[in-house]
N, C-alpha and C positions, 0 to 999 in steps of 0.2 A: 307715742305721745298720747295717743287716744286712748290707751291701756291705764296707764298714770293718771288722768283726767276723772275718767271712771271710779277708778279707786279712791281717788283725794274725796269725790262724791259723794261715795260711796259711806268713805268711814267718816265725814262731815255728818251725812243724814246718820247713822247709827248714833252720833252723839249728841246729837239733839234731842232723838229717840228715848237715850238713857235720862238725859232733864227731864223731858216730859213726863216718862212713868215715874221716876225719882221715889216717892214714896209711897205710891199707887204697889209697890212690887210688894208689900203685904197682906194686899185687899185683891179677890177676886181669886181665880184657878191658878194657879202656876203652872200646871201642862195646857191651859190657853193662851197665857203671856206667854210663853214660850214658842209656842204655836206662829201666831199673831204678831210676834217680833219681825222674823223672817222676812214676813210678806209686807208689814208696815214699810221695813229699810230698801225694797225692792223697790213697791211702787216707786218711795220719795226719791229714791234714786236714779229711777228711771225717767221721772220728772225733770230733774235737774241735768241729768243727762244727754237728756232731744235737748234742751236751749243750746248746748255749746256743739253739736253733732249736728249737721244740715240736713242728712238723711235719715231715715229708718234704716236705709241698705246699712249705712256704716253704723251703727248700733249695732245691728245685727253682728256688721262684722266683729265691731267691738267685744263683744259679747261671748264671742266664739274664741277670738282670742284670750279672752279671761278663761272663760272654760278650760282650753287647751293648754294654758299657763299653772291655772288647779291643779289638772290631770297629772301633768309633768312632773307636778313639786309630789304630792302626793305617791306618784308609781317608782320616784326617787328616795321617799322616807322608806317605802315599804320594802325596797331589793335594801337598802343601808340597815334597816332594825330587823332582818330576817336574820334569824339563827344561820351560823355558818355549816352547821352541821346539815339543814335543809338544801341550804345550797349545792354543798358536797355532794348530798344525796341525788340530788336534780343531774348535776354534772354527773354522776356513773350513771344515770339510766340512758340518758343521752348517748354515753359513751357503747353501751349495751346494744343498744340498738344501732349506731354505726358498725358494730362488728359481731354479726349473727351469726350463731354456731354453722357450722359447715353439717349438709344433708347429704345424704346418702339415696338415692332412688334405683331401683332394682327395676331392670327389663323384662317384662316376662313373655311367653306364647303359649298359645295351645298346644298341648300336646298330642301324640299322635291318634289319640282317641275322644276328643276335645271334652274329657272329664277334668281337665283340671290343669294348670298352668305349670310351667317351666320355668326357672332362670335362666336368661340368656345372656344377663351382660348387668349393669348397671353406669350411673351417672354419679359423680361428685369425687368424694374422696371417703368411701368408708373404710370405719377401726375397728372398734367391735362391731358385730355383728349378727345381728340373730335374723335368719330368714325366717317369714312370716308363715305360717301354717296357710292361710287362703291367698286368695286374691279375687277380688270382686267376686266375692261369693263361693268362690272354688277350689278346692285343696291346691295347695304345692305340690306338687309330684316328683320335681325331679331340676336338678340344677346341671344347664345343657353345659358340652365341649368348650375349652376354652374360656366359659364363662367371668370367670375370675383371674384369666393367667397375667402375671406379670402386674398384680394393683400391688405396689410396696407400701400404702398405707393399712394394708390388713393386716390389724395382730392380732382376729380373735375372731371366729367365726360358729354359730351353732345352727345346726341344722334340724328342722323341726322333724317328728315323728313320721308326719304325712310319706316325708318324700324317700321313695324307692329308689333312685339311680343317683349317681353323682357320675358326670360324663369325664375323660380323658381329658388333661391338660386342666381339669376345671379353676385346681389353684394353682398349678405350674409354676415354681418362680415366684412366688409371695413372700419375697424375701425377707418382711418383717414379720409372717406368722409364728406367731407364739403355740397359739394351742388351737386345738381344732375339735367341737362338741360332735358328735355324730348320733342322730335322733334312733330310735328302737326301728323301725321300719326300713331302713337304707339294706337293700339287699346285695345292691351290685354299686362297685368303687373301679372301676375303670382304671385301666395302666396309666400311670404318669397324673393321676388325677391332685393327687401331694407329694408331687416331684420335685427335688431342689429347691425347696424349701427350708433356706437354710438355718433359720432363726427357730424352727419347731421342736419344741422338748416335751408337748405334750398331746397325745390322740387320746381323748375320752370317747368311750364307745357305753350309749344306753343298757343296761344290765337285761333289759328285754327284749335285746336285738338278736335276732337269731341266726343272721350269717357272722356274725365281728362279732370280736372283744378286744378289750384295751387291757396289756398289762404292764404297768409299771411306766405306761405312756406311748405304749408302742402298738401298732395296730395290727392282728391276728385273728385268721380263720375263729370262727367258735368251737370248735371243737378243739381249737389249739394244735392244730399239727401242720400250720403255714405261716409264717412270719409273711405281712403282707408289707408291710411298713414301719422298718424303725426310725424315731425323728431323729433326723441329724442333726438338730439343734444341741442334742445335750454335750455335756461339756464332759462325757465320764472318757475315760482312754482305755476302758477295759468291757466288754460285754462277752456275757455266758446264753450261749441261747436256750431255752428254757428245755428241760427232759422232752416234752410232747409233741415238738417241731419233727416233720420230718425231710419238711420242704424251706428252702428259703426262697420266697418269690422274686419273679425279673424285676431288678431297680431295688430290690429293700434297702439296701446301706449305699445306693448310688451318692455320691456326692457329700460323703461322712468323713470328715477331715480332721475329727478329733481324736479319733478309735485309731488305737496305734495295734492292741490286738483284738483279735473274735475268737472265740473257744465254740469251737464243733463239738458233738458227742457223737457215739454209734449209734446212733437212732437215724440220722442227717441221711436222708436218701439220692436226694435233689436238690444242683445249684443251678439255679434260674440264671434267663440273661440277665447281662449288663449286673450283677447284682454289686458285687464292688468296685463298678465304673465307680474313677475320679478319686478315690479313698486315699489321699495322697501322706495323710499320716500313717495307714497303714504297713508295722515290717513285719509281721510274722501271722502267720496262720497255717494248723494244721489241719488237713482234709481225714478225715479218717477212713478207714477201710470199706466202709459202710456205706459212701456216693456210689453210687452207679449212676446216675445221670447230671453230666455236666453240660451246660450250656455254655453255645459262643461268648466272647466276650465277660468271662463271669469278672475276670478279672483287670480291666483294660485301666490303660495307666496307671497303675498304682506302680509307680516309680520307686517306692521305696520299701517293697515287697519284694519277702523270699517267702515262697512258699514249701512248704514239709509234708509230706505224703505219707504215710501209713503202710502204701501200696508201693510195692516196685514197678517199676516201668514197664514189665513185659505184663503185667498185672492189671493195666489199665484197664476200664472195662472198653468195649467198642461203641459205646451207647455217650462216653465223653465226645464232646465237638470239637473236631480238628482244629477249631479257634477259641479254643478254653482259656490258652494263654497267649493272646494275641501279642501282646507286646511284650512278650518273652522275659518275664520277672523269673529271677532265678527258681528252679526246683529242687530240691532236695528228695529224692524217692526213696522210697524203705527207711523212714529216718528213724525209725527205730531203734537200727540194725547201725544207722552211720554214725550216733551218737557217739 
């Protein structure tokens, strides 16, 4: 009621205001009429307003109420005439900010000569991935044991030049790595360090690294006469091991489920452990003449393997291990001769 009162006032002293200037509004400043209006409808109003309002307090109040009834209609035109496109735009930042990228934070230590820091582990969920060449001030050196085993959010990992070792187990089990960068400086890769890894088709190895090379995505000595690591992500059912291999290392085709066969040459010296543990598509492979050292386990489970020998049985050299064919996949000896 006191609001209404006010206002009836209000716009009563304004029209009075407008008789009195009447034709006055061609004579004198127009940005002083203008001016001079405001404050003229104020006071008269506020004159008229204490007779029927007992107190100051409730003026006051009154007053505040008008204010806050202004504010209202006003902060009302302005969300209703604002571009919807502005609005849209307000609503995704909003939206942005309720759901903030996911971070990645790496653990590090000292290493054992405290020039320079380690990986040890990390926080969050990382994807890609690039390790950082420092840390507060100080080279990466080397990315510890275990470090990475078993994160299935890595698909992509590069390791900066600095660091020299990559420890055992380090991505063990990263079952969504894709591919994996290896910086010029990494000297030593540790057993089982890109083990089962089943999603892996691709090992790039720096052109200036001078223990590894990558070829065709696969990871080997520099000199080329080790197979260290082939990805068992790729999808091919056939592989030729390259002329210069002489060694195939423990674990290289561990856990390769799409290689139905492997082509050995006479070059082929040495079959490492474990090397085609798990190879469960694997049926045919022949050894050629040319292993003299076999290792336990070369061949364990691989269920659906016959293996062809080159060599006759009495032929064996004594340097093969009595658990070469542990689980006893068929043999074919002198298959030369048995075709």
């Amino acid at each position: 009621m006191k609001g209404k009162l006010l206002k009836f006032f209000t716009i009563t002293a304004s029209l009075l205001m407008s008789v009195a200037l009447g034709s006055c509004g061609d004579k004198g400043d127009k940005g002083n009429s203008s001016i001079a209006g405001p404050s003229s409808v104020t006071e008269s109003s506020s004159v008229e307003s204490s007779s029927e309002i007992e107190s100051s307090g409730e003026s006051v109040e009154t007053s505040s109420e008008i204010s806050s009834e202004t504010l209202s209609e006003t902060e009302s035109e302005s969300v209703e005439s604002a571009p919807e496109s502005a609005l849209e735009s307000s609503s995704e930042i909003v939206s942005e900010e309720e759901q903030p990228e996911e971070t990645c934070e790496l653990i590090y230590a000292l290493n054992e000569t405290s020039d320079g820091y380690i990986v040890t582990g990390y926080n969050g969920t990382p994807t890609d991935l690039v390790i950082p060449s420092t840390y507060e001030t100080l080279p990466v050196t080397g990315i510890d044991m275990y470090a990475f085993e078993n994160c299935n959010s890595l698909t992509m990992v590069q390791i900066p030049n600095g660091v020299i070792s990559v420890g055992g187990y380090a991505f063990h089990n990263c079952a969504n790595l894709v591919q994996i960068k290896i910086g010029a400086g990494v000297t030593t890769i540790e057993r089982y360090a890109i083990y089962e890894c089943a999603s892996l088709t691709n090992i790039v190895v720096d052109e200036n690294n001078t223990a590894y090379q990558s070829i065709d995505g696969n990871l080997y000595t520099k000199e080329g006469m080790t197979l260290v690591q082939y990805a068992i992500g790729k999808t091919d059912t056939s592989f030729t091991l390259p002329d210069s291999v002489t060694t195939i290392g423990d674990d290289a085709f561990a856990y390769c489920t799409n290689l139905t066969e492997v082509h050995l040459h006479n070059n082929v010296k040495t079959i490492g452990y474990w090397v085609f543990t798990f190879c469960s598509g694997l049926t045919k492979i022949v050894i050629p003449s040319s292993v003299q050292t076999m290792r336990d386990y070369a061949f364990y489970r691989c269920d659906n393997l016959t293996i062809y020998c080159e060599m006759a049985a009495a032929d064996k050299p004594l340097t093969w291990g009595s658990k070469w064919n542990f689980t006893q996949s068929p043999v074919i000896w002198d298959c030369a001769n048995q075709a």
